[in-house]
Every structure is written in structure tokens, then in C-alpha cells.
N, CA and C atoms as a LAMMPS dump frame, in Angstrom:
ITEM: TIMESTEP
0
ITEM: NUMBER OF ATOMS
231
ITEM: BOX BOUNDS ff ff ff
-5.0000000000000000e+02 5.0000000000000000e+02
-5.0000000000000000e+02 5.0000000000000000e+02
-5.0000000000000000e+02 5.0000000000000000e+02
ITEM: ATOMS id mol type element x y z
1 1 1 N 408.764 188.38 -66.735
2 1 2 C 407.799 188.964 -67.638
3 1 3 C 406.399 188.419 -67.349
4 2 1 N 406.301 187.097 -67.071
5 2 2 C 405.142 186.5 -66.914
6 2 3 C 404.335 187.054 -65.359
7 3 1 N 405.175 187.265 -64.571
8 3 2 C 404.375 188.087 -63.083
9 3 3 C 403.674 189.021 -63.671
10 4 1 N 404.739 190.175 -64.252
11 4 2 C 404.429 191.161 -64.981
12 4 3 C 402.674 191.238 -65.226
13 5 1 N 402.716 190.184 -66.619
14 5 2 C 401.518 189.886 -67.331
15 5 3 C 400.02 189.432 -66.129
16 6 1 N 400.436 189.062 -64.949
17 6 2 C 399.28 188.783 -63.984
18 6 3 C 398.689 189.75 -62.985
19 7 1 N 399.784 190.065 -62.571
20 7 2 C 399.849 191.986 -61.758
21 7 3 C 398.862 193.04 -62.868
22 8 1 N 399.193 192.884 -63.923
23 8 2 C 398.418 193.697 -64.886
24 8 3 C 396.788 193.166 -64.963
25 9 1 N 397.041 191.997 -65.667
26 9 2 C 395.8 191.218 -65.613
27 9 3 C 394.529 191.18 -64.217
28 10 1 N 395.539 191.567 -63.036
29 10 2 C 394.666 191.711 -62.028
30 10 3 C 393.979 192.884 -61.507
31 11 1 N 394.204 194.091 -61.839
32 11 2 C 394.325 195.384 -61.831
33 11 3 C 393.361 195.508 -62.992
34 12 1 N 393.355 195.261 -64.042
35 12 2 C 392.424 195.581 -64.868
36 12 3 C 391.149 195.951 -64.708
37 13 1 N 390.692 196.824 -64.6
38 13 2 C 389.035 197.198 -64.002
39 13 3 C 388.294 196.685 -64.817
40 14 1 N 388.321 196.418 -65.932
41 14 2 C 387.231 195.494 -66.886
42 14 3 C 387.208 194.064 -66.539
43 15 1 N 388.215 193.872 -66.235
44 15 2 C 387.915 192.59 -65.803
45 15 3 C 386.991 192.343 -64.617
46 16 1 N 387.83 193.393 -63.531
47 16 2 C 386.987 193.518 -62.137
48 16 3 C 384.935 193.497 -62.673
49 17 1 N 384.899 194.685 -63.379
50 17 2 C 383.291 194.88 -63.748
51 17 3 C 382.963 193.545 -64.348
52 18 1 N 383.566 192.783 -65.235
53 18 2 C 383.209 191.594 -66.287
54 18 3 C 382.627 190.202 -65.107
55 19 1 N 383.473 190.498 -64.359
56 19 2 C 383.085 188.968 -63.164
57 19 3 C 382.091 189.311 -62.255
58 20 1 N 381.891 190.597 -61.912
59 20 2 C 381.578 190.958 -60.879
60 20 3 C 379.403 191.162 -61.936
61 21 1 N 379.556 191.686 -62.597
62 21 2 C 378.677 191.915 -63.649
63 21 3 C 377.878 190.635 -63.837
64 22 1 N 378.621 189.484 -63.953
65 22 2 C 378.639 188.191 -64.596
66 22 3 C 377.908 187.455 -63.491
67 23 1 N 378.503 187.581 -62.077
68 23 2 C 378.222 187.228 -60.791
69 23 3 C 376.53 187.747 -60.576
70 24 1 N 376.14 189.386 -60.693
71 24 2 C 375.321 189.495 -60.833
72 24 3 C 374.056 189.47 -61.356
73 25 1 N 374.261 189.06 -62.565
74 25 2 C 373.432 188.231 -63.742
75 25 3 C 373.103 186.727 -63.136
76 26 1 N 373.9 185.887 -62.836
77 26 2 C 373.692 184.767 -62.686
78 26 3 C 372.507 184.366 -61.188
79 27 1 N 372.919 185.563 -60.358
80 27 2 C 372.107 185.414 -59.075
81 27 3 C 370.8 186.304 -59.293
82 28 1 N 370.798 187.102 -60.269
83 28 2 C 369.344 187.476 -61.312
84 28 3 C 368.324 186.432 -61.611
85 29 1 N 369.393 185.961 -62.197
86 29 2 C 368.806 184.754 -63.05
87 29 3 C 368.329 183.342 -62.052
88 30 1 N 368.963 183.031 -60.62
89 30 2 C 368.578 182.352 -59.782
90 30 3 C 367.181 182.616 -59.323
91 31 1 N 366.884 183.899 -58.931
92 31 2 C 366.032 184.486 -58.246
93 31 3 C 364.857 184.732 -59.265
94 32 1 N 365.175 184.673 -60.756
95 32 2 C 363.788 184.67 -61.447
96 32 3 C 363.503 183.274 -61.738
97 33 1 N 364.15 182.369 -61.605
98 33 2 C 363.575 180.731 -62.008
99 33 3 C 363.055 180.516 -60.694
100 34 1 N 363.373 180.753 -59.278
101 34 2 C 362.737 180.418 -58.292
102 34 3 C 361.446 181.192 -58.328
103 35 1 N 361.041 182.517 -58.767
104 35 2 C 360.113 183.359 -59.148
105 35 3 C 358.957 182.816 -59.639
106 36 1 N 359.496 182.04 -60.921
107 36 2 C 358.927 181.687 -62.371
108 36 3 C 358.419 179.94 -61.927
109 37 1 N 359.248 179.618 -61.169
110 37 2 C 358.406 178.564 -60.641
111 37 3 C 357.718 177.973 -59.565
112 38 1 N 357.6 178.865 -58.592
113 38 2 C 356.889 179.262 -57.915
114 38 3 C 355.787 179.682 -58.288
115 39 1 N 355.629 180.328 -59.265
116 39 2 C 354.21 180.721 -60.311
117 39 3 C 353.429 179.807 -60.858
118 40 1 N 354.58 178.924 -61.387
119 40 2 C 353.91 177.961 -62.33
120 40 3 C 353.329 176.738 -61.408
121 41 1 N 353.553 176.868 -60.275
122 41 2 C 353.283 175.604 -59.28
123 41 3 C 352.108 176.299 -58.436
124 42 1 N 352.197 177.204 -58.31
125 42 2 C 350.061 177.778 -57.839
126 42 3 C 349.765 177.976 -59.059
127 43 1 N 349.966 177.998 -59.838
128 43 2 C 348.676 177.981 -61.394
129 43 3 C 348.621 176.396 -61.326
130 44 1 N 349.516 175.656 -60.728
131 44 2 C 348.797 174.05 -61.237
132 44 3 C 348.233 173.555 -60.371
133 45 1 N 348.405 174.531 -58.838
134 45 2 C 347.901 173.925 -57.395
135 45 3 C 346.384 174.631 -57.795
136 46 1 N 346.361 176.022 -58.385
137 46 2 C 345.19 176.614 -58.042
138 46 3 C 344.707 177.19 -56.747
139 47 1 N 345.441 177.565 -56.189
140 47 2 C 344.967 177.651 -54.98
141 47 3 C 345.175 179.772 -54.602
142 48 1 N 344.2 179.783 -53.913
143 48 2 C 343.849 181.378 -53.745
144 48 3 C 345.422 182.246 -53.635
145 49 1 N 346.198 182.06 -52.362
146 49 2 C 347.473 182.484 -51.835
147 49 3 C 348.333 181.684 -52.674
148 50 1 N 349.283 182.855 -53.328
149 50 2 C 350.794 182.073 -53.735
150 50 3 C 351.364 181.86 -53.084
151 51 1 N 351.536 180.081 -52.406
152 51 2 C 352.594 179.727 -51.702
153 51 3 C 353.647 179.937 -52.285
154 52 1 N 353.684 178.803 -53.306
155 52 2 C 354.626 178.477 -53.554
156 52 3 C 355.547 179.869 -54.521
157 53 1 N 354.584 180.567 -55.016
158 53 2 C 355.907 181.659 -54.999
159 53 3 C 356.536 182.703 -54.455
160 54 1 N 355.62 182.58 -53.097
161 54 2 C 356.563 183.212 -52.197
162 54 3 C 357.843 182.596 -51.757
163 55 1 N 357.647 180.863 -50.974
164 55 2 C 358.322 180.293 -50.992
165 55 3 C 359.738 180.171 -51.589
166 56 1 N 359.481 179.719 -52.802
167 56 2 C 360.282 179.597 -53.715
168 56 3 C 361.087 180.972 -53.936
169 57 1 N 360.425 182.21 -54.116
170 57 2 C 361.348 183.6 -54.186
171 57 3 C 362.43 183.585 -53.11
172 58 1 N 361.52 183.275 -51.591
173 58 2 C 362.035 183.438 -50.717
174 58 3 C 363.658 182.863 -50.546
175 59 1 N 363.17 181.246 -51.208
176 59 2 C 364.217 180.314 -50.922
177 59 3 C 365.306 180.893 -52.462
178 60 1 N 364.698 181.07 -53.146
179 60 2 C 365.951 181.219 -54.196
180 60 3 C 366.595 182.808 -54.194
181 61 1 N 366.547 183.588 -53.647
182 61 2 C 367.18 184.64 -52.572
183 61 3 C 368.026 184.339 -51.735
184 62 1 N 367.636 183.501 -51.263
185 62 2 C 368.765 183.491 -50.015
186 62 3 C 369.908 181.915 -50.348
187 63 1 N 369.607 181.521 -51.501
188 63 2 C 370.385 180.625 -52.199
189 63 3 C 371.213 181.11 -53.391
190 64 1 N 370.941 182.81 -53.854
191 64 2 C 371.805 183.541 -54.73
192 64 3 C 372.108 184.061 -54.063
193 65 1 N 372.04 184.864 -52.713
194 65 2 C 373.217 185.38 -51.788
195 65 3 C 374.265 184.25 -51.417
196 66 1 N 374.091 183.136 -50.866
197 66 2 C 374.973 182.185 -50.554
198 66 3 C 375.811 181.811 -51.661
199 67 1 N 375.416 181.783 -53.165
200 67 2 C 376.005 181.55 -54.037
201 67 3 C 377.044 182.806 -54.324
202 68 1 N 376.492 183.881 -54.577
203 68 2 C 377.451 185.395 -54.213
204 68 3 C 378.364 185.342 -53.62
205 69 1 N 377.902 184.816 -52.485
206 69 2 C 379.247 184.768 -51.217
207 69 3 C 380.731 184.066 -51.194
208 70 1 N 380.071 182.911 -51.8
209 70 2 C 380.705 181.423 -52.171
210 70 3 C 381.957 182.202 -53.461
211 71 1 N 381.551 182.475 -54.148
212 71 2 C 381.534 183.044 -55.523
213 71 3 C 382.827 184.06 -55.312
214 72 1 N 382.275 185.189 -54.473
215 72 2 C 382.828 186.837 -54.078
216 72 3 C 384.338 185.457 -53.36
217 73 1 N 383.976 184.894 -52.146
218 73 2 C 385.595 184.318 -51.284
219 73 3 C 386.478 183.375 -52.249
220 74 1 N 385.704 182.553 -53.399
221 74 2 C 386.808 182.381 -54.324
222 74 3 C 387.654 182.642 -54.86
223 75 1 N 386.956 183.85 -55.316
224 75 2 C 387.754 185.154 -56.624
225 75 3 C 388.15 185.47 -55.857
226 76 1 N 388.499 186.214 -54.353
227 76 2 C 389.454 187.179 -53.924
228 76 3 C 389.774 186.504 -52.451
229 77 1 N 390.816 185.862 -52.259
230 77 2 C 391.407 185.111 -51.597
231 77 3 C 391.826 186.02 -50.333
């Protein structure tokens, strides 16, 4: 009975959308604090060109894909 209950549990498409949803929020949310502080660090540098939030976008992009990735080969073995 208990296989049963996991076979089901895995198949569930809400679940599928709920993690997958969840996954995408979180690497949202990476990519606007690298955004957001990147901003806040040329408003304190002052300086003409946003380095640092290009930088920082740049780098926290390609640190929520790696996290995605990491993330995506856990969940599905």
C-alpha cells in the first residue's frame, strides 16, 4: 500500500508545478538581491557607470542558473 501511496505522490502534477514554481521564485529572488545590491553599492560609490550592478546582476544570474541546476539533478535522479 505504501509504494502505492509514492507512485501516486510522484505523478501528481501539482506537486510537479509546486517545486518547480518554488524553484523559480527562489532564483527570482537571487537575481533581484544581486540587482538590488548592485544598486545600492553605485549609489554609495557614486560613480557615473553602474558597475557594480551590472556586475552583481551578472554574477547573481549565473549563480541562480547553477543553483537551478543543482536543484533540477536532485529532485529527479
Amino acid at each position: 500500500m505504501l509504494m502505492k501511496d509514492k507512485k501516486k505522490d510522484k505523478k501528481n502534477p501539482l506537486k510537479f508545478y509546486a517545486i518547480y514554481s518554488a524553484l523559480a521564485f527562489q532564483m527570482g529572488l537571487i537575481i533581484l538581491a544581486g540587482a538590488f545590491g548592485g544598486r545600492e553599492l553605485d549609489k554609495w560609490v557614486n560613480w557615473k557607470f553602474p558597475v557594480f550592478t551590472l556586475l552583481l546582476t551578472i554574477l547573481a544570474v549565473v549563480l541562480a542558473v547553477i543553483y537551478g541546476i543543482r536543484d533540477l539533478f536532485k529532485n529527479n535522479p
